[in-house]
C-alpha positions as CSV (number, residue, x, y, z in Angstrom):
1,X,7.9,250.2,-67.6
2,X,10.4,251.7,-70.0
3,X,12.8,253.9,-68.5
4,X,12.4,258.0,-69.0
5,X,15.0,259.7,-71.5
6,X,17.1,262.1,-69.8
7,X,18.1,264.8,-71.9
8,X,20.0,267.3,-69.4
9,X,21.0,266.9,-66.2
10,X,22.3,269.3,-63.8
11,X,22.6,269.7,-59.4
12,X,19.7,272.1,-60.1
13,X,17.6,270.8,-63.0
14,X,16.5,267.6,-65.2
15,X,14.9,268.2,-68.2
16,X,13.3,264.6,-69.7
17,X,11.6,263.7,-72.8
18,X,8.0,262.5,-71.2
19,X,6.7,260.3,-73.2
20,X,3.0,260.7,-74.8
21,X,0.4,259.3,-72.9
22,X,1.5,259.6,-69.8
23,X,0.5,262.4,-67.1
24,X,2.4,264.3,-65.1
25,X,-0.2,264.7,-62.6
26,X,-2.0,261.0,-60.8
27,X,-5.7,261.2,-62.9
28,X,-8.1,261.2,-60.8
29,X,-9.4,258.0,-61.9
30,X,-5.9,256.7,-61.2
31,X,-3.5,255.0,-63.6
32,X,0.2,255.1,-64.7
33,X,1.7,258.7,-63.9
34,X,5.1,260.2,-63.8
35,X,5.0,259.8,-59.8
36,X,5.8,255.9,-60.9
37,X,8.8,256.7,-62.3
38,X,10.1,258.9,-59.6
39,X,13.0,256.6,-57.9
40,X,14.9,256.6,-61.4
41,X,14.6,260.1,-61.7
42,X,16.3,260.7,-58.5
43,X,19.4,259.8,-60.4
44,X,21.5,259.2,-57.0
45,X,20.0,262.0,-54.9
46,X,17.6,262.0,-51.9
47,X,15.0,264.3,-52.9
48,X,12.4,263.3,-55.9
49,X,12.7,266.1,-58.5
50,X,9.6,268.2,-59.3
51,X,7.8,269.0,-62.4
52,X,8.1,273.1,-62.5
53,X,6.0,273.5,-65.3
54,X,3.1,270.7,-67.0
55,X,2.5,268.7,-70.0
56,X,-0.7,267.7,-71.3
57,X,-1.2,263.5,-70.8
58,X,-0.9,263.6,-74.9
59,X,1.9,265.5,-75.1
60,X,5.5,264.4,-76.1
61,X,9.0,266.0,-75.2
62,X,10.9,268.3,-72.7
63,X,9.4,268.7,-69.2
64,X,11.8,270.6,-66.6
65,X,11.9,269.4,-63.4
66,X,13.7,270.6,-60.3
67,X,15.7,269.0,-58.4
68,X,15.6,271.0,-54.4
69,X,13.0,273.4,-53.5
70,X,15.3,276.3,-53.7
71,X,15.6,275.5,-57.5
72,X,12.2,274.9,-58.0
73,X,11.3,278.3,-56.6
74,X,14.0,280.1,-58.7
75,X,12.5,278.2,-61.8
76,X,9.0,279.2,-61.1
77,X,9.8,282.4,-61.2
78,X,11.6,282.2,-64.4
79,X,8.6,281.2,-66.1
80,X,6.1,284.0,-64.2
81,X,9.0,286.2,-65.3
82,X,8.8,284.8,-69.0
83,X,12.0,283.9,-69.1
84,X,11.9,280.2,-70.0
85,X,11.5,279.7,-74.4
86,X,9.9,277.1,-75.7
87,X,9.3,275.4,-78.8
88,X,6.9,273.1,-79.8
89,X,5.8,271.0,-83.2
90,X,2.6,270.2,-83.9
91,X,1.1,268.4,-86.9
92,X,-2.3,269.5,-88.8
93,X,-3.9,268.4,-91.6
94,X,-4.0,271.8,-93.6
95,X,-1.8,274.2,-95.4
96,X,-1.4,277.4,-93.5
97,X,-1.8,280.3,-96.4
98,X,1.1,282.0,-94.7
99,X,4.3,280.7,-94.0
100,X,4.6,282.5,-90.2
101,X,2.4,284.4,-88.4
102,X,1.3,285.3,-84.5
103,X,-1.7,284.5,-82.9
104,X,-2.9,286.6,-80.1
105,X,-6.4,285.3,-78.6
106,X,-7.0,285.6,-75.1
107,X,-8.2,282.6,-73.2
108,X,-11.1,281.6,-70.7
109,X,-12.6,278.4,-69.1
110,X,-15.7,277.3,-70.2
111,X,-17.6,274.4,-68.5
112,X,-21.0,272.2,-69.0
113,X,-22.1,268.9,-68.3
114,X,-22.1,267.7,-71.8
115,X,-19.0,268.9,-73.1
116,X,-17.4,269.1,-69.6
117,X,-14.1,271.8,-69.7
118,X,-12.5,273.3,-72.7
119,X,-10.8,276.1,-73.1
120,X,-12.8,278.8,-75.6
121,X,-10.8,282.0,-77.3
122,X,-12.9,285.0,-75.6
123,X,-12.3,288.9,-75.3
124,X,-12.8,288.7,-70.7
125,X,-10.1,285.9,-71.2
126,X,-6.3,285.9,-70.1
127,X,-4.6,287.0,-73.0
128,X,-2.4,284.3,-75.1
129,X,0.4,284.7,-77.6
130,X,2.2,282.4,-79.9
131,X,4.2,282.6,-83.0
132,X,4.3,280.1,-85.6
133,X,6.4,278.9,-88.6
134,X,5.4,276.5,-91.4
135,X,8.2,273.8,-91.8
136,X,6.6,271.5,-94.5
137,X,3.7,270.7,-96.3
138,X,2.8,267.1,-97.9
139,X,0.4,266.0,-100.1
140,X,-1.8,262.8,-98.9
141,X,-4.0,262.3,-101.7
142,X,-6.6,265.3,-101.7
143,X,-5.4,266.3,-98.5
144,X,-2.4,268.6,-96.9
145,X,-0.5,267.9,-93.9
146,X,1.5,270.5,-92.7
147,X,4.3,270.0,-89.6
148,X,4.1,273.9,-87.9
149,X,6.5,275.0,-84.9
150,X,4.9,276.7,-81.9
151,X,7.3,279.8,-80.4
152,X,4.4,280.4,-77.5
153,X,5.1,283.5,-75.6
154,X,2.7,282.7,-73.2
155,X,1.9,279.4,-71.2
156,X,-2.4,279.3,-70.8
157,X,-4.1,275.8,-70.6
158,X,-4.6,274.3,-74.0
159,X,-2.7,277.4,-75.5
160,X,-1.6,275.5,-78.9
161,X,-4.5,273.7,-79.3
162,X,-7.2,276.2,-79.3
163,X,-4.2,278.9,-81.2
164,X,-4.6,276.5,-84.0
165,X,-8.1,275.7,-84.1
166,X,-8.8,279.9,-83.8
167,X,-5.7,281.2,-85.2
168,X,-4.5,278.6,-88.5
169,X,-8.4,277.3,-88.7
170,X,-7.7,273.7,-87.7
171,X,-7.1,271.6,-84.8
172,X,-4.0,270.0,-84.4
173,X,-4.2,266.2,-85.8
174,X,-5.9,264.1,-83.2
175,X,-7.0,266.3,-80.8
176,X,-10.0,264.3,-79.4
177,X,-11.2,267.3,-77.6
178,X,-10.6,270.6,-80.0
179,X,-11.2,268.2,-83.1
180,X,-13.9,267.9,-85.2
181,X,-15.6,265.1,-83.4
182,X,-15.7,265.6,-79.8
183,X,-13.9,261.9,-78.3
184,X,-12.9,260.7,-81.5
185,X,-8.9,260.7,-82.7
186,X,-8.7,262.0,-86.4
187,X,-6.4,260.9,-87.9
188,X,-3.7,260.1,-84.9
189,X,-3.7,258.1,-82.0
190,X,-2.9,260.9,-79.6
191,X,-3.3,265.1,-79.9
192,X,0.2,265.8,-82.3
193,X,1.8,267.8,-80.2
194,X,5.6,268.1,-79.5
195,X,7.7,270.2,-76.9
196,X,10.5,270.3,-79.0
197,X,13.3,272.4,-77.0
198,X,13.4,274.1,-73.4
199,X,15.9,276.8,-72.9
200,X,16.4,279.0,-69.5
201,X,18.9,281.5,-68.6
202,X,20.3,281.2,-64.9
203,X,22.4,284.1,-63.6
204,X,25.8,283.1,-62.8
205,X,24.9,279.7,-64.5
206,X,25.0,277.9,-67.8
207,X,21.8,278.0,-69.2
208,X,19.4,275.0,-69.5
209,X,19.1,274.3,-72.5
210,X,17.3,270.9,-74.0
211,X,15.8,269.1,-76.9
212,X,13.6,266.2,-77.7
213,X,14.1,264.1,-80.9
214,X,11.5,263.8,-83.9
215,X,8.9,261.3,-82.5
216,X,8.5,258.3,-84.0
217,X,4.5,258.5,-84.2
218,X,5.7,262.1,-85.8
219,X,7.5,260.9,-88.6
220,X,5.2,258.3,-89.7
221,X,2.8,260.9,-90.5
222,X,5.0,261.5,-93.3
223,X,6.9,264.5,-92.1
224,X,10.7,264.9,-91.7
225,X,12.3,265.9,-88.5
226,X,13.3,269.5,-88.6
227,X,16.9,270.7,-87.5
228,X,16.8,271.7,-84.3
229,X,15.7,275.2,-83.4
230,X,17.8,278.0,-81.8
231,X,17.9,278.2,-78.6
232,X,14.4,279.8,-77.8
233,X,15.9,282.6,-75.2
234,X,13.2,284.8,-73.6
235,X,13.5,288.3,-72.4
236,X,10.8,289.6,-69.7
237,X,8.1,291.1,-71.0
238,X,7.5,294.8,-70.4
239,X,3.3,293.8,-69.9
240,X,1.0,290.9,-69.1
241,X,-1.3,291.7,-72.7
């Protein structure tokens, strides 16, 4: 079991670079989870840390955890407040005709026993935000593969994945789910998506403020590792929509 990158550490907060593949949550069905790791993360102290906020299993890069329950409930309000920015890449096999844009589509559950749960972009739903920037485009024979970064301002269930399949017209590389073949990888071994850089404001504090390197499975795509963003500071927002 290889050991879990740390790539900020504070009395309060640990922010690590989860690896693809491996859920935050126990699955139902069991297997490897980030509970298994949970004696290293303690890094000296008594208490295991908590995941404030989740990854998806497929999903590479920074996860914040906290490390007392009186940080935890400071950072979950921090993120119901909005004030925790995020950036993540994302790789799809497309060029954007823009080179930025924002995608607002509200988001809802939908459920059946063929498809079981997805999330669908629908008018009732709660409404979703995110920004997006074109960082390069390369040619693959007939094809285009684009790396794009995600600024969400919002944090719904399956919020980049169904922004890009709505809003740029294509899912992100891999996603066995919001792909165009329902439980087959195209293209990629796992849904291309990156939590890039975390960055939260304490009052009174220094800010935490972290970022996960290019992935390898990322850069033999073809793509180049970006330079790191700015730090992704959020201000409250005045309304929910």
């Amino acid at each position: 079991m290889s050991p879990i990158e740390i790539l900020y550490e504070d009395g309060e907060a640990l922010v690590i670079n989860k690896p693809a593949g491996l859920p935050v949550d126990r699955p139902k069905r069991g297997g490897p989870a980030l509970w298994d790791h949970i004696e290293e993360l303690k890094l000296g102290f008594q208490r295991p840390p908590v995941a404030v906020h989740r990854l998806d299993t497929d999903t590479s890069g920074c996860l914040l955890l906290a490390r007392n329950p009186k940080a935890l409930k400071r950072f979950n309000k921090a993120f119901e407040d909005r004030l925790v920015g995020k950036t993540y890449l994302a790789v799809i096999d497309f060029e954007p005709e823009e080179q930025s844009g924002t995608i607002a589509l509200n988001l809802a559950k939908i459920s059946s026993a063929e498809k079981g749960w997805r999330m669908i972009a629908a008018k009732k739903g709660k409404p979703a935000v995110s920004h997006w920037e074109l960082l390069e485009t390369i040619s693959e024979g007939d094809r285009k593969r684009s790396l794009i970064r995600f600024r969400p301002e919002t944090g719904r269930t399956h919020q980049l994945r169904v922004h890009a399949l709505q809003g740029l017209g294509t899912p992100l590389l891999g996603d066995p789910v919001y792909g165009p073949v329902r439980g087959q990888n195209k293209g990629a071994p796992r849904t291309m998506l990156h939590a890039e850089a975390i960055h939260m404001a304490r009052p009174g504090k220094g800010s935490v403020s972290a970022y996960a390197p290019f992935p390898e499975d990322f850069a033999r795509t073809g793509l180049s590792a970006p330079e790191p963003p700015e730090p992704p500071a959020r201000k409250p927002a005045e309304t929910d929509g």
